[in-house]
NUZADREN-22899 format. One record per atom (N, C-alpha, C): residue number from 1; residue in one letter; atom name; x, y, z. Coordinates in steps of 0.05 Angstrom, whole numbers. Each point is the difference from the previous one (the first is absolute). Example, Ala and Ser with C-alpha at 12.3 -4.5 7.8 and 13.67 -1.06 7.14 Angstrom:
BEGIN
+-----+--------+-------+--------+--------+--------+
! num ! residu ! atome !      x !      y !      z !
+-----+--------+-------+--------+--------+--------+
!   1 !      A !     N !    264 !   -114 !    156 !
!   1 !      A !    CA !    -18 !     24 !      0 !
!   1 !      A !     C !     18 !     24 !      0 !
!   2 !      S !     N !     -7 !     21 !    -14 !
!   2 !      S !    CA !     16 !     24 !      1 !
!   2 !      S !     C !    -15 !     22 !     14 !
+-----+--------+-------+--------+--------+--------+
//
This chain:
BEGIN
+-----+--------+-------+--------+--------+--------+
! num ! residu ! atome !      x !      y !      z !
+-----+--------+-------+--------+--------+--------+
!   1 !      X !     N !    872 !     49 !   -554 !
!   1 !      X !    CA !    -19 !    -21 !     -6 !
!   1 !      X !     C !     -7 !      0 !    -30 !
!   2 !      X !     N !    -10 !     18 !    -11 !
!   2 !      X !    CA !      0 !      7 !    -26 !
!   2 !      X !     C !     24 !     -8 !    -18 !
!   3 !      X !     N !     28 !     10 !      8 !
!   3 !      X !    CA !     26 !    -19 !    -12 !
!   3 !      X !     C !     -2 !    -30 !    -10 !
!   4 !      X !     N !    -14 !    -19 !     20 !
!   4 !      X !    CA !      1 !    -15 !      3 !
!   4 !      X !     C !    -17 !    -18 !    -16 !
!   5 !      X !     N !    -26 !     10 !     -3 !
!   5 !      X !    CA !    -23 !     -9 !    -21 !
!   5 !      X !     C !     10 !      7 !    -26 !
!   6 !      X !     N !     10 !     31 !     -6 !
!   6 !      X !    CA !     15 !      0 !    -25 !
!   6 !      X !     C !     18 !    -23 !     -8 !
!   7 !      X !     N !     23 !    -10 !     24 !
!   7 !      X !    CA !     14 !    -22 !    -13 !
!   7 !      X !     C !     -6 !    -26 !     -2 !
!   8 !      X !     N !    -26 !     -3 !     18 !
!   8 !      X !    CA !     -9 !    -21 !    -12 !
!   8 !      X !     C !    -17 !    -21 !    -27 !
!   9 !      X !     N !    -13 !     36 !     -3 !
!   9 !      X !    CA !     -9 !     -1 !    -31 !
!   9 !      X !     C !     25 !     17 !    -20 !
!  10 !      X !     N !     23 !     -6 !      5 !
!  10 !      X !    CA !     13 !     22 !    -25 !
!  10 !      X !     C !      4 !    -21 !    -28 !
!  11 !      X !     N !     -9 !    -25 !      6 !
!  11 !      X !    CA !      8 !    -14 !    -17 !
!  11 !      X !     C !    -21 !    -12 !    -19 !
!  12 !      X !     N !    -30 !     23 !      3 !
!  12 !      X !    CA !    -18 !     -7 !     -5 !
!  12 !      X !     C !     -2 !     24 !    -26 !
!  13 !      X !     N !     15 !      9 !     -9 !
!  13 !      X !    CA !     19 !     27 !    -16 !
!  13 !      X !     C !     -9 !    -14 !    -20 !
!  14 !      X !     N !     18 !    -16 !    -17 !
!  14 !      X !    CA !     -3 !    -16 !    -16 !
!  14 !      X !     C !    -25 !    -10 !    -16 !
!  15 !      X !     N !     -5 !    -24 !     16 !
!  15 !      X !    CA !    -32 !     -7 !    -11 !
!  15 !      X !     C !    -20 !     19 !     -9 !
!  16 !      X !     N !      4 !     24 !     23 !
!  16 !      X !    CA !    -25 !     18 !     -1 !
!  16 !      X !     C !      5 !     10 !    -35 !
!  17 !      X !     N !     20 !      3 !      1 !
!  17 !      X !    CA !     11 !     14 !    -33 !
!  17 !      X !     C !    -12 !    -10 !    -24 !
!  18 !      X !     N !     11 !    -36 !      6 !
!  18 !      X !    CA !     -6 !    -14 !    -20 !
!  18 !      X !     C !    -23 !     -2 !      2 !
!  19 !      X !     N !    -26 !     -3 !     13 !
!  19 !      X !    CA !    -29 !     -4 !      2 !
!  19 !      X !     C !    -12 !     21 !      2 !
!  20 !      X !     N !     18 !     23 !     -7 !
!  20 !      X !    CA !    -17 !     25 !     -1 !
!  20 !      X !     C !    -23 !      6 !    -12 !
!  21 !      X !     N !    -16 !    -26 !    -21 !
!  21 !      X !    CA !    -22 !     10 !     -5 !
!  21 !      X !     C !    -13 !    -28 !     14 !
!  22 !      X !     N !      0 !     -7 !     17 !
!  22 !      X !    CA !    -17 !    -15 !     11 !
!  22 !      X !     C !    -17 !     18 !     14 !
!  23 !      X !     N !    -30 !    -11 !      5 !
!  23 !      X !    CA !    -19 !     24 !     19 !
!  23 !      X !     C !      5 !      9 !     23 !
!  24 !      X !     N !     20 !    -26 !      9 !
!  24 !      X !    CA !      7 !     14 !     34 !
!  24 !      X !     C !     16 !     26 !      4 !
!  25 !      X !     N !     22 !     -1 !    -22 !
!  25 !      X !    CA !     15 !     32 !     -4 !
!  25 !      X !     C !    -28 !     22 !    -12 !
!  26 !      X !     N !      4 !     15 !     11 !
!  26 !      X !    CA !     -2 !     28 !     -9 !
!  26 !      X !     C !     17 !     18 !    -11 !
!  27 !      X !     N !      5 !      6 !    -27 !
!  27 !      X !    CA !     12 !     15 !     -9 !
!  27 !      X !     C !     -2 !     34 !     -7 !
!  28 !      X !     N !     10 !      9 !     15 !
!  28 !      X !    CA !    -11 !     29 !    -17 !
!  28 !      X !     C !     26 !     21 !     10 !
!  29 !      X !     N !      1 !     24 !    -19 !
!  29 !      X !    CA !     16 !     13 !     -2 !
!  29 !      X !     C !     -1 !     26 !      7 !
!  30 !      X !     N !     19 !     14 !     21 !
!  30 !      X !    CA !     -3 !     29 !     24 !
!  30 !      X !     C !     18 !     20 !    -19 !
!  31 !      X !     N !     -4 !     17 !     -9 !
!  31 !      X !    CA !     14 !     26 !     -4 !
!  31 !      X !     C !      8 !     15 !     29 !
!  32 !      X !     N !     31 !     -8 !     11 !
!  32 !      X !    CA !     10 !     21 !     21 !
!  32 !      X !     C !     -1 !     21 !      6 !
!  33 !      X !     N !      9 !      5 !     29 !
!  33 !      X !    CA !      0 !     37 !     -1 !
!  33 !      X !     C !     24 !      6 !    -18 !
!  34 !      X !     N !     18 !    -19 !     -9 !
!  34 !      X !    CA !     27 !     13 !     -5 !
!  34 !      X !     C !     -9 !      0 !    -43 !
!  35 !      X !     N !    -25 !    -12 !     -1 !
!  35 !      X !    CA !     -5 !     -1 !    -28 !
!  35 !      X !     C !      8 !    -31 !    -13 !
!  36 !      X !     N !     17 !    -15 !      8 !
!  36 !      X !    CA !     -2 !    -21 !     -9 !
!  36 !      X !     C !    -16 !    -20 !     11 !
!  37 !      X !     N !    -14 !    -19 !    -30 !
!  37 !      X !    CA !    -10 !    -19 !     11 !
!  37 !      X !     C !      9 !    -26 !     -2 !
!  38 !      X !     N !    -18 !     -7 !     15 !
!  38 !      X !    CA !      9 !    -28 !     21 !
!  38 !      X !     C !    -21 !    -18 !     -8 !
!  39 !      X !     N !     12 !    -28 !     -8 !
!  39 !      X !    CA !    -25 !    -32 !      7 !
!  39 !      X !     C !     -6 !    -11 !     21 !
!  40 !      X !     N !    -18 !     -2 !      1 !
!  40 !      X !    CA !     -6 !     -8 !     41 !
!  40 !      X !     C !    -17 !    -36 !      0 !
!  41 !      X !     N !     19 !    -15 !      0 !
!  41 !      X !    CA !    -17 !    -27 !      4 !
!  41 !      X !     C !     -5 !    -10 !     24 !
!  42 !      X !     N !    -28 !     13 !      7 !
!  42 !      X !    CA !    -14 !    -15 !     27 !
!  42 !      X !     C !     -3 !    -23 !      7 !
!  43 !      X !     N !      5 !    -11 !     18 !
!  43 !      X !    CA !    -11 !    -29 !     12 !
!  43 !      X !     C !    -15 !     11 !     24 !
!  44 !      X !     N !    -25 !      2 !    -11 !
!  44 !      X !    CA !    -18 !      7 !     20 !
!  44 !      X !     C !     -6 !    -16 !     25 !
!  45 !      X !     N !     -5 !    -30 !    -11 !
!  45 !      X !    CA !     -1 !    -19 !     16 !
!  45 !      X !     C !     20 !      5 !     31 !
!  46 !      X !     N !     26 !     -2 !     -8 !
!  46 !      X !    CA !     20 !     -3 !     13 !
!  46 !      X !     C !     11 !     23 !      5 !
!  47 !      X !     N !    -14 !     20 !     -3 !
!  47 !      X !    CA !      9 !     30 !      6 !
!  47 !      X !     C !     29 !      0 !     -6 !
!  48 !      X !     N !      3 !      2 !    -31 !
!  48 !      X !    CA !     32 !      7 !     -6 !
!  48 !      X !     C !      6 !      8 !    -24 !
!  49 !      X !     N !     14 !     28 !     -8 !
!  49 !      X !    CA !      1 !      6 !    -21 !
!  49 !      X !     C !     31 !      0 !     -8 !
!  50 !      X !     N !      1 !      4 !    -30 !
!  50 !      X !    CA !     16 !     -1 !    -14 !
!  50 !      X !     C !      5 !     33 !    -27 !
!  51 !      X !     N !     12 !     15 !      8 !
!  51 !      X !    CA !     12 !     18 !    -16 !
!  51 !      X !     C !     22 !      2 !    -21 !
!  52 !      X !     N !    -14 !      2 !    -23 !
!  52 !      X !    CA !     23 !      5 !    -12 !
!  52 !      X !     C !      6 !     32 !    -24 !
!  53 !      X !     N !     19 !      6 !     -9 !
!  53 !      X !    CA !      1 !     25 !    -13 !
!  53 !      X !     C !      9 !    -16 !    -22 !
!  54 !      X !     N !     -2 !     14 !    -34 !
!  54 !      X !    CA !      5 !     -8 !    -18 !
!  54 !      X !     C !     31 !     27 !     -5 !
!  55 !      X !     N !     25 !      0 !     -5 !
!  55 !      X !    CA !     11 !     21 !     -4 !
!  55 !      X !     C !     15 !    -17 !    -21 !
!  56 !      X !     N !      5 !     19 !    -20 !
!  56 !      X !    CA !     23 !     -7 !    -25 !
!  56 !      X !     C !    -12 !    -33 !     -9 !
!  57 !      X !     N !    -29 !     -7 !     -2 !
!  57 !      X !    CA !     -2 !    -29 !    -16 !
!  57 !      X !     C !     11 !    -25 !     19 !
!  58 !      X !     N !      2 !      4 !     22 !
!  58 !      X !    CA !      4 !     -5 !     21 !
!  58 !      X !     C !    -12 !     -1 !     30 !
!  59 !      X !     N !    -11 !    -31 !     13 !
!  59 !      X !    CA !    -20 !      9 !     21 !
!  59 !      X !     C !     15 !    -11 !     21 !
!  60 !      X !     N !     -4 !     33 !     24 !
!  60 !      X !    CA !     21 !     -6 !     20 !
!  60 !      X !     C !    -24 !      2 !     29 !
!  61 !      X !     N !     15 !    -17 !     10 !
!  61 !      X !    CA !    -18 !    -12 !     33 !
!  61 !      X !     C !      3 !     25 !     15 !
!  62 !      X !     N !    -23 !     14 !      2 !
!  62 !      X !    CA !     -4 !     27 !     23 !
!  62 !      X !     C !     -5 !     -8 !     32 !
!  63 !      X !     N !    -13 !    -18 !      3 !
!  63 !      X !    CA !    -12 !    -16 !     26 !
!  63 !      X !     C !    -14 !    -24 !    -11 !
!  64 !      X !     N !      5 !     -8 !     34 !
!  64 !      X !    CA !    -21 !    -29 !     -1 !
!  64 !      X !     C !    -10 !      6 !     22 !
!  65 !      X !     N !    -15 !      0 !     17 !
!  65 !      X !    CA !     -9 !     -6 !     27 !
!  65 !      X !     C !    -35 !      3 !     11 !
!  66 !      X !     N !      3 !     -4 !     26 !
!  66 !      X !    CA !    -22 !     -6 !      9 !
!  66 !      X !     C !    -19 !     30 !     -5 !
!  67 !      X !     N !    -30 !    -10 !     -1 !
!  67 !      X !    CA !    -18 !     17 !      1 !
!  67 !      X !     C !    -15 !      1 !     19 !
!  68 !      X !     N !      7 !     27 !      7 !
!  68 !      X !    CA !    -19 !     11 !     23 !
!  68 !      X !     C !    -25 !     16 !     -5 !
!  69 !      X !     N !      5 !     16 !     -6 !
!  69 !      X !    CA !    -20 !     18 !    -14 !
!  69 !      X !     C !    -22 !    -16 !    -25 !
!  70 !      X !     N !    -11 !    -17 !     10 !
!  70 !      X !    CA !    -20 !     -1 !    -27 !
!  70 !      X !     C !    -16 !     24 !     -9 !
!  71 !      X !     N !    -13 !      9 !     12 !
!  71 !      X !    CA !    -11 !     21 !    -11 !
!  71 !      X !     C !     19 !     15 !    -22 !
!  72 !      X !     N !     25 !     12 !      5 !
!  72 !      X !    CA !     16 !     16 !    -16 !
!  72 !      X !     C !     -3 !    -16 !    -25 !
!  73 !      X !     N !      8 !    -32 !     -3 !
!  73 !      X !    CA !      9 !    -12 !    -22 !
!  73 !      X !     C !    -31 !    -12 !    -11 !
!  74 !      X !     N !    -22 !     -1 !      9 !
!  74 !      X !    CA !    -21 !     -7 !    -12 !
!  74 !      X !     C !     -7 !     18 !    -12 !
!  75 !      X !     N !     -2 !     36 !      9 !
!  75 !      X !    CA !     -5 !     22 !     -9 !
!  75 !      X !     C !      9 !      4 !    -33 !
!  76 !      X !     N !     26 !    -13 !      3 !
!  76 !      X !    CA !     25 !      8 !    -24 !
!  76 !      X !     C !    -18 !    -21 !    -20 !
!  77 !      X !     N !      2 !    -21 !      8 !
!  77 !      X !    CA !     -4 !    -22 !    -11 !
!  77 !      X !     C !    -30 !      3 !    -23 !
!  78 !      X !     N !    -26 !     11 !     18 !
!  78 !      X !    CA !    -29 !     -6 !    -14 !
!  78 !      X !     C !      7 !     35 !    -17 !
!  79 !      X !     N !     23 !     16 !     12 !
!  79 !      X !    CA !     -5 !     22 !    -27 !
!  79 !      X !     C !     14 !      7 !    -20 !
!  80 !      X !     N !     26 !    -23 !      1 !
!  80 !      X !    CA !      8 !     -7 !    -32 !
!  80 !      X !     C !    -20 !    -19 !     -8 !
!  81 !      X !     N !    -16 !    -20 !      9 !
!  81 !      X !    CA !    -24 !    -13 !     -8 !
!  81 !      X !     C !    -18 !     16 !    -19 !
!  82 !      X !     N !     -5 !     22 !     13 !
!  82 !      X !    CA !    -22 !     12 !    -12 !
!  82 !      X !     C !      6 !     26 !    -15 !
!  83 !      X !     N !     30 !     12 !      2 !
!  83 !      X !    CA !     21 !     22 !    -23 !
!  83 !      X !     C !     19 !     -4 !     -7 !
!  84 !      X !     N !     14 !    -27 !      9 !
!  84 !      X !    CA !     30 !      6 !    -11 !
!  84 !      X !     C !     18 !     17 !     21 !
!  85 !      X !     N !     26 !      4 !     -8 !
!  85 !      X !    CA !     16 !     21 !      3 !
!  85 !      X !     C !    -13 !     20 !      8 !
+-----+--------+-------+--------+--------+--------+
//
């Protein structure tokens, strides 16, 4: 079921990118367990995020998909708000 909502919004990739500073994205940025970080553009509305990594000057698509966990990504979200990285 989850597959399925992903492919229905996968094409919502795009826009989210280019309107990345509109209010409805949330933008903020996760330091991994593996140490690299990652850009995370929320569509809170529509519960759907967008990942990306920056490697070599270069930004490569980590995920797109549905959000389940708000809590996890609101958490992330209000405490690069309020520290950053």
């Amino acid at each position: 079921f989850v597959e399925v909502e992903r492919a229905i919004r996968i094409h919502w990739i795009r826009p989210i990118l280019e309107n990345r500073n509109d209010n409805r994205i949330k933008h903020f940025r996760f330091k991994e367990s593996n140490g690299r970080i990652r850009d995370y553009f929320w569509y809170e509305e529509k519960k759907f995020v967008v990942i990306i990594e920056k490697i070599n000057c270069e930004f490569l698509l980590i995920s797109a998909h549905c959000v389940d966990d708000y809590m996890k990504y609101n958490k992330r979200y209000h405490n690069y708000r309020r520290r950053g990285i």
